[in-house]
KEKERO-537499 format. One line per field, with one value per residue (C-alpha): x, y, z; residue in one letter; residue number from 0. Coordinates in nm, 3 decimals. Example, Ala and Ser with C-alpha at 12.3 -4.5 7.8 and 13.67 -1.06 7.14 Angstrom:
2
xx <- (1.230_1.367)
yy <- (-0.450_-0.106)
zz <- (0.780_0.714)
rest <- (A_S)
nr <- (0_1)
***
This chain:
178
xx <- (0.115_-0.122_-0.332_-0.660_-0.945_-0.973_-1.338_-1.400_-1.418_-1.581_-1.418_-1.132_-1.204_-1.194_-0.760_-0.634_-0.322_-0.102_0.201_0.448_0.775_0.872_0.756_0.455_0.484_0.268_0.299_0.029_-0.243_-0.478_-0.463_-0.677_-0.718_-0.620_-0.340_-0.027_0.244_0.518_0.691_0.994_0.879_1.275_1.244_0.944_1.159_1.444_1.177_1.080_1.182_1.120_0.888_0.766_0.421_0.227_-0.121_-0.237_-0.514_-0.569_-0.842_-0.850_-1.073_-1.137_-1.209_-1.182_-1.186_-1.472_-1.563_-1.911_-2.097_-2.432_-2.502_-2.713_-2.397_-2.164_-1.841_-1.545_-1.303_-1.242_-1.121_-1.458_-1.380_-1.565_-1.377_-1.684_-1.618_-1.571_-1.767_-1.798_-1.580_-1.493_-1.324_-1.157_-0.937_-0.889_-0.713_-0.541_-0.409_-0.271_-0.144_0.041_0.217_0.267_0.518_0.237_0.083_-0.254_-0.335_-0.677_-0.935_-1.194_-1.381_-1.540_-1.774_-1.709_-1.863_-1.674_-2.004_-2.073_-2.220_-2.441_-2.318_-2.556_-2.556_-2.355_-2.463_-2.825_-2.866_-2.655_-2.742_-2.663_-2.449_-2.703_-2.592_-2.420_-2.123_-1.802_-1.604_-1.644_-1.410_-1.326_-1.160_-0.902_-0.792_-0.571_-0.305_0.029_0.330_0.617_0.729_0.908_1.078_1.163_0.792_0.606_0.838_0.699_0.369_0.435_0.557_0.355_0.007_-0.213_-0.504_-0.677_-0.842_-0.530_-0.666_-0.984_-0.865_-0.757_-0.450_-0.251_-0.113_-0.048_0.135_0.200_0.374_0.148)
yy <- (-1.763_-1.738_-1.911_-1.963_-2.245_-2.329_-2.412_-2.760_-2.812_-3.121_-3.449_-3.256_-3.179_-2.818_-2.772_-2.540_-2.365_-2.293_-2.099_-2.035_-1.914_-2.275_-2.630_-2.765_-3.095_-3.314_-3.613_-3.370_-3.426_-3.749_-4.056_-4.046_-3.659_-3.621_-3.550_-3.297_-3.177_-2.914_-2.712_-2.445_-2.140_-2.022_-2.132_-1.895_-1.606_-1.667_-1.645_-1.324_-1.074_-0.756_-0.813_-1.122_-1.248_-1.440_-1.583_-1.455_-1.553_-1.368_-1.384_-1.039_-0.835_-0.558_-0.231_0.063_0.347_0.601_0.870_0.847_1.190_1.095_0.989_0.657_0.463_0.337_0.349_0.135_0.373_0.725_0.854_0.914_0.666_0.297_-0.008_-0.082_-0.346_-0.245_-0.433_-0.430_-0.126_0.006_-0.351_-0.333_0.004_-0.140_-0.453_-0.209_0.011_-0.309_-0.485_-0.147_-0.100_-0.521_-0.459_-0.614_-0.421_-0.596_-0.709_-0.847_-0.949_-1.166_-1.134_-1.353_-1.231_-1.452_-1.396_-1.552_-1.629_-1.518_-1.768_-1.737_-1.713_-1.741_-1.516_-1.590_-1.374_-1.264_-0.947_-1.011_-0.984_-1.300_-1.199_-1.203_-1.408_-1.228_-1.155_-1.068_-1.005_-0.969_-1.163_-1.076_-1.311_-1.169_-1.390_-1.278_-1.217_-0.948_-0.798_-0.831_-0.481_-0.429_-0.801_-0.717_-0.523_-0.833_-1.071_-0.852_-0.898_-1.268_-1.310_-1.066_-1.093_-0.791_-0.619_-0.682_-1.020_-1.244_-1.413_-1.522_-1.667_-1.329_-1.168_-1.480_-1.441_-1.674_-1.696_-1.897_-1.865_-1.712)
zz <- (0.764_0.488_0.335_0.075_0.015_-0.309_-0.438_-0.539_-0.897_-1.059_-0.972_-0.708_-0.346_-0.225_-0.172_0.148_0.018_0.307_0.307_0.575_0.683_0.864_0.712_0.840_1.047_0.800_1.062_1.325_1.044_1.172_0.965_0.605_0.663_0.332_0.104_0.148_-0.018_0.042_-0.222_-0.174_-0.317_-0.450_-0.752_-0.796_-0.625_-0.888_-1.199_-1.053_-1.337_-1.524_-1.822_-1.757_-1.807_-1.503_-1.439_-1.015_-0.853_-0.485_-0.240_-0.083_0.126_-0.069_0.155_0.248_0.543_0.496_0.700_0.882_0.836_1.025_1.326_1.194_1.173_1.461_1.394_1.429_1.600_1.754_1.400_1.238_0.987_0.947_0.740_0.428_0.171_-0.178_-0.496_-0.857_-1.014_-0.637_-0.612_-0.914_-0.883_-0.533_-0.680_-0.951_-0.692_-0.459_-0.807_-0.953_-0.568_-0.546_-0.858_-1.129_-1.435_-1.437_-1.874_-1.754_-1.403_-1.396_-1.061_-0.844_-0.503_-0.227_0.112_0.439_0.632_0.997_1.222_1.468_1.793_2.114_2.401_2.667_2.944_3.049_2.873_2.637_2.235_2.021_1.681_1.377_1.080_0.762_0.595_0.873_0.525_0.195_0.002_-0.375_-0.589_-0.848_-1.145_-1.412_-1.652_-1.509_-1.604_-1.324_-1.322_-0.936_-0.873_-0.489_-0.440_-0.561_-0.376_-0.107_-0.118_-0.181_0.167_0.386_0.178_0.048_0.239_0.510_0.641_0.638_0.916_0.717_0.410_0.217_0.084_-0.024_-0.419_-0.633_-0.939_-1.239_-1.569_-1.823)
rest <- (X_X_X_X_X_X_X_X_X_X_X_X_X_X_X_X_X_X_X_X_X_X_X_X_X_X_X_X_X_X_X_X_X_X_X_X_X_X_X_X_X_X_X_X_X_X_X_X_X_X_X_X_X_X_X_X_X_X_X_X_X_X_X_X_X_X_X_X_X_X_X_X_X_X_X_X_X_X_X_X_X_X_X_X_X_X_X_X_X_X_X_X_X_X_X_X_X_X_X_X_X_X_X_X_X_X_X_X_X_X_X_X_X_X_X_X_X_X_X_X_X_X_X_X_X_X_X_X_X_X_X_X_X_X_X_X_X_X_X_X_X_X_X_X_X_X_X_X_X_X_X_X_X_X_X_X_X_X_X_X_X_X_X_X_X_X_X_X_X_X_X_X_X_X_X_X_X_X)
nr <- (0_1_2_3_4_5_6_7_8_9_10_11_12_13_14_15_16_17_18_19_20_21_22_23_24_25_26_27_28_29_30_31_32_33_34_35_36_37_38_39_40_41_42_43_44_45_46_47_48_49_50_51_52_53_54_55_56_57_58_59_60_61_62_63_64_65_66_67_68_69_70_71_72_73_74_75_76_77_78_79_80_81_82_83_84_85_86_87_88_89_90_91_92_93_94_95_96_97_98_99_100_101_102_103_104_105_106_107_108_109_110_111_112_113_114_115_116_117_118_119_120_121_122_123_124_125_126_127_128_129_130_131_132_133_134_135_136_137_138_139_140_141_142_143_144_145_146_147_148_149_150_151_152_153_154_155_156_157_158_159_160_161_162_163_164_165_166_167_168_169_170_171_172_173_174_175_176_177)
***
């Protein structure tokens, strides 16, 4: 499953897009919860072709492994190596290099910073240190105009998202006719 929140915009609500391999059951959701719909995504499968022009929007986690040299940093695992987020240009070639390998030859990116905020969580045992607030992920927004150049990578990437923090809100693209 993947899935992105939408921002609210003036006059609309913020909008969870959801997608997944079985239907959801819509009947679950408690009464007034809000609205729902559910779309097949074939039709966007079949449109899938060389050449053509699309609009993408993705929510990803930009990052990247780097190799900790000092002894000031912990690090995440027994490689040497510790997961940083990327911003500004860094993001950017990241994107580029996901795009290019998703089957898409980027025309232009406008993007977007987007932190997924850490909350504070107590201690539960004596002893014990209590999380500090901040960023758990740095989320990039990526909007744009693409080539389709690799029909069955993109399709691809569709289903099984890009980068890491799925779980969070990242990694689910988008697409519309340009």
């Amino acid at each position: 499953m993947l899935f992105r929140l939408e921002d609210a915009t003036e006059g609309t609500p913020p909008t969870l897009l959801v997608q997944s391999h079985q239907p959801p059951d819509l009947t679950r959701l408690p009464h007034h919860y809000g609205t729902a719909e559910t779309r097949p995504l074939h039709p966007m499968f079949q449109a899938l072709t060389p050449g053509r022009a699309v609009r993408y929007r993705i929510t990803a986690n930009a990052s990247a492994a780097r190799r900790v040299l000092d002894d000031h940093h912990p690090v995440d695992n027994k490689h040497g190596r510790k997961i940083v987020a990327l911003y500004g240009d860094d993001a950017l070639a990241w994107w580029q290099r996901r795009a290019h390998q998703a089957g898409l030859t980027l025309a232009t990116t406008d993007i977007t910073p987007a932190r997924f905020p850490r909350t504070r969580r107590r201690a539960d045992k004596p002893g014990e240190q209590a999380h500090s607030p901040g960023p758990m992920h740095a989320l990039t927004r990526f909007d744009g105009l693409a080539t389709i150049t690799d029909p069955d990578q993109l399709s691809h990437a569709l289903l099984t998202g890009i980068g890491r923090g799925k779980p969070y809100g990242a990694g689910l693209l988008t697409l519309a006719p340009a």
